[in-house]
C-alpha positions as CSV (number, residue, x, y, z in Angstrom):
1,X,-136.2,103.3,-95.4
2,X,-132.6,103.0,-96.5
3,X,-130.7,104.6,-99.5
4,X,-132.4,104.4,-102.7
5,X,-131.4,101.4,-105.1
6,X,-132.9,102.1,-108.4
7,X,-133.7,99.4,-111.4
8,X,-134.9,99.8,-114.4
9,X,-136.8,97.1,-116.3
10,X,-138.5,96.6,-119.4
11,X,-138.5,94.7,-123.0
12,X,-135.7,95.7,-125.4
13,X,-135.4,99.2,-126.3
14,X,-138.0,100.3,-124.1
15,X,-135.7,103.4,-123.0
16,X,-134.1,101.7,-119.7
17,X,-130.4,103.4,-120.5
18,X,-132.0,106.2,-121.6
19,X,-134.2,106.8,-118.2
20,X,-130.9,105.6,-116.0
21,X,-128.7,108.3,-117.8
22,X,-131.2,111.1,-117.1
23,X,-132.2,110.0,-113.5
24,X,-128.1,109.8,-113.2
25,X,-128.1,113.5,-114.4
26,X,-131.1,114.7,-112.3
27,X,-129.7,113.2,-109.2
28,X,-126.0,112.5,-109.5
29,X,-125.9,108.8,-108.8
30,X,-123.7,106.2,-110.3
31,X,-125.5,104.1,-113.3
32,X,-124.5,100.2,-113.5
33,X,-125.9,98.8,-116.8
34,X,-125.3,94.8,-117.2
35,X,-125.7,95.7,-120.8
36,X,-122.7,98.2,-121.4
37,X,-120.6,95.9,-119.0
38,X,-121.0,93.0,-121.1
39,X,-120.3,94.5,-124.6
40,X,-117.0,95.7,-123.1
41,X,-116.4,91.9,-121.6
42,X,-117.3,90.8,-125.5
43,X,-114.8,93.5,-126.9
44,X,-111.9,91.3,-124.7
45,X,-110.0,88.5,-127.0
46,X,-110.3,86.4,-123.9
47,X,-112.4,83.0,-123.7
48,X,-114.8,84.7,-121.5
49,X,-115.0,87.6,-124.2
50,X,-115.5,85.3,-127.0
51,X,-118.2,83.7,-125.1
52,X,-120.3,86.7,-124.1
53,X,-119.7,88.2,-127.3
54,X,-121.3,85.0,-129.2
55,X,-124.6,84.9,-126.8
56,X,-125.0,88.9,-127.0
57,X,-124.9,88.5,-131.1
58,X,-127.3,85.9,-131.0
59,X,-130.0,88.1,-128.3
60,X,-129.3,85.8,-124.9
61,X,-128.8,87.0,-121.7
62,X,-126.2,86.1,-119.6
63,X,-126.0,83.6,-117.0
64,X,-127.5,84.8,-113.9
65,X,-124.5,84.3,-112.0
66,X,-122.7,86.3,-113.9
67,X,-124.7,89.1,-114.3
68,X,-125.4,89.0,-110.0
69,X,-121.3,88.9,-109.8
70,X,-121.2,92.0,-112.0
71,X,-124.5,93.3,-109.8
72,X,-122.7,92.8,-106.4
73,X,-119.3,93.7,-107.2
74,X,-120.9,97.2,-108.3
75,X,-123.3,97.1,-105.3
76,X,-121.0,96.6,-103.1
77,X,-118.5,99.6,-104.3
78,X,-121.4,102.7,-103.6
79,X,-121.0,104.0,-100.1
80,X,-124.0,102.9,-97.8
81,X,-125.6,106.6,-98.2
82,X,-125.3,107.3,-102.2
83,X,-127.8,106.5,-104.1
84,X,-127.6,103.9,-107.2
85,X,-129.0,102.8,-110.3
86,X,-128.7,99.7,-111.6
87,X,-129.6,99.2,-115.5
88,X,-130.5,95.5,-116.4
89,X,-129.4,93.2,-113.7
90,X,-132.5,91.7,-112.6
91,X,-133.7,89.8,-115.8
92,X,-134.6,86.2,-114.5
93,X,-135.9,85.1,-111.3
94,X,-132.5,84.0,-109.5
95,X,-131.5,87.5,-110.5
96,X,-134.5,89.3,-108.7
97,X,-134.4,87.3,-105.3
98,X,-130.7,88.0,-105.3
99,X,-131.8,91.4,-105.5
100,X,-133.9,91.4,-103.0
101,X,-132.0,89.1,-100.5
102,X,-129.1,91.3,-101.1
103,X,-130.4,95.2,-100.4
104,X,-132.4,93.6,-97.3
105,X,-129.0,92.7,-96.0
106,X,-127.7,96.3,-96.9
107,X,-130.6,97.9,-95.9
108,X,-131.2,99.8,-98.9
109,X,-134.8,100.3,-100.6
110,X,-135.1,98.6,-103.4
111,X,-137.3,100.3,-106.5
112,X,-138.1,98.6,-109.2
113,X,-139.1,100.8,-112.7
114,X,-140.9,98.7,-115.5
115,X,-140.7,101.1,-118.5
116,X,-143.7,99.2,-120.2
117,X,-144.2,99.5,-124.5
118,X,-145.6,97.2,-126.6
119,X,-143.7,94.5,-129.5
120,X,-144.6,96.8,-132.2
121,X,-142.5,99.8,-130.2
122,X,-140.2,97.4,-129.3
123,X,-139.5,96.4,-133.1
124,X,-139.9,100.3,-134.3
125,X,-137.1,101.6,-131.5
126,X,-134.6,98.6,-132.9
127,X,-134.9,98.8,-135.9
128,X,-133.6,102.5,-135.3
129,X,-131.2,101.9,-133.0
130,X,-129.3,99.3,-135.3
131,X,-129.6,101.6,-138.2
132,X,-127.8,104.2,-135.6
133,X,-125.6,102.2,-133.6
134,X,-124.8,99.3,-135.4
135,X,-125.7,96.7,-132.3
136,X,-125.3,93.3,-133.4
137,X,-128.1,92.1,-130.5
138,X,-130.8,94.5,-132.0
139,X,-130.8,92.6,-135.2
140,X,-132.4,89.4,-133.1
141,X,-135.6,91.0,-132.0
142,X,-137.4,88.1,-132.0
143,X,-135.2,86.3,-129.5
144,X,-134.8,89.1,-127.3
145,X,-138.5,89.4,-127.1
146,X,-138.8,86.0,-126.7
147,X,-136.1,86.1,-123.7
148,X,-137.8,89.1,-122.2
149,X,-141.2,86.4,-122.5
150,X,-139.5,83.6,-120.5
151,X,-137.3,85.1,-118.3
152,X,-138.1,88.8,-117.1
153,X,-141.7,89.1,-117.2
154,X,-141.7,86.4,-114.1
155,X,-138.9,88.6,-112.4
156,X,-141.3,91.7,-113.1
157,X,-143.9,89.4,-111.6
158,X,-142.1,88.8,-108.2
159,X,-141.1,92.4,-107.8
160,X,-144.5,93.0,-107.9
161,X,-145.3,90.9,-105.4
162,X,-142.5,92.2,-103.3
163,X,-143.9,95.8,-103.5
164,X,-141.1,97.5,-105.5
165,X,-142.5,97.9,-108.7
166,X,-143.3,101.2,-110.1
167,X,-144.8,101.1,-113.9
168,X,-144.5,103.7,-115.8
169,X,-145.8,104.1,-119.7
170,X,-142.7,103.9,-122.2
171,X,-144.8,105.4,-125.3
172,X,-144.0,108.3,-124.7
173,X,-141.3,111.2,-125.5
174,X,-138.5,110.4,-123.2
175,X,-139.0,114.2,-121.2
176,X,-142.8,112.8,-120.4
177,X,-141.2,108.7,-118.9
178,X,-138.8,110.6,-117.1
179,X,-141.2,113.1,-115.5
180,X,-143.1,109.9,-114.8
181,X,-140.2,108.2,-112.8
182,X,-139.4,111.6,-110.8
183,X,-143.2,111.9,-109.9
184,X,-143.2,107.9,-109.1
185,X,-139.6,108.4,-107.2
186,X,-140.5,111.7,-105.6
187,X,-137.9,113.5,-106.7
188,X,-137.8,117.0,-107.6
């Protein structure tokens, strides 16, 4: 198999940042995350900026296209033997078979880890987070959830299918998930 290409998945606030910054420590790879990419975008005072900025406050994602340009651009910057991880990018269908298409073309192996939890966690971890953070999209939980619904659960369904999905149980302390994903990931 080729050089590992690691996702995380999940619903909102199920620990995906969290589990890509500690795999990033454990192993030394680079971490893309669509998220922290577009709240810088939406930070610019540029049309574009504006733009992402208003569908971020108001709990959409991004047009695929956009997040796969963001996806390839950072894909295609890791040498051909380091390994990656990639933090949100595969959210809706067009997304996933891009991702697919693309690391059969690189010849890198593709894994895909759905952090599962349930609404109720969902809500609980948000509601924390914006108390913490002060993240405009975490006040929209609703339509976040209801994004994750329509959009990612089919992705997650055609990763399946593909044979990259790993699931791993997101109630849990963040030490246990990532314990999880190093068992899943065979790493040490």
């Amino acid at each position: 198999m080729g050089t590992p290409t690691i996702f995380f998945i999940g619903k909102p606030g199920c620990g995906k940042g969290t589990q890509a910054k500690l795999l990033s420590q454990k192993t030394g790879w680079t971490v893309f995350s669509s998220g922290k990419l577009f709240r810088e975008i939406a930070e610019e005072d540029t049309p574009v900026g504006r733009k992402v900025k208003t569908e971020n406050d108001a709990g959409e994602l991004q047009p695929h296209w956009f997040a796969m340009y963001l996806y390839l651009k950072s894909l295609f910057s890791i040498p051909d033997d380091r390994g990656i991880i990639f933090d949100g990018f595969n959210r809706k269908i067009p997304e996933a078979e891009l991702v697919i298409d693309s690391l059969a073309w690189l010849g890198r192996q593709g894994i895909i880890v759905n952090i599962r939890v349930s609404d109720k966690e969902v809500r609980r971890r948000l509601d924390l987070r914006k108390e913490i953070e002060s993240r405009a999209d975490d006040a929209v939980v609703d339509e976040r959830l209801k994004e994750y619904y329509e959009y990612t659960e089919p992705a997650i369904e055609l990763f399946r299918t593909s044979c990259m999905l790993i699931e791993v149980n997101g109630e849990q302390t963040p030490e246990e998930i990532a314990a999880d994903i190093n068992a899943a990931l065979k790493i040490a």
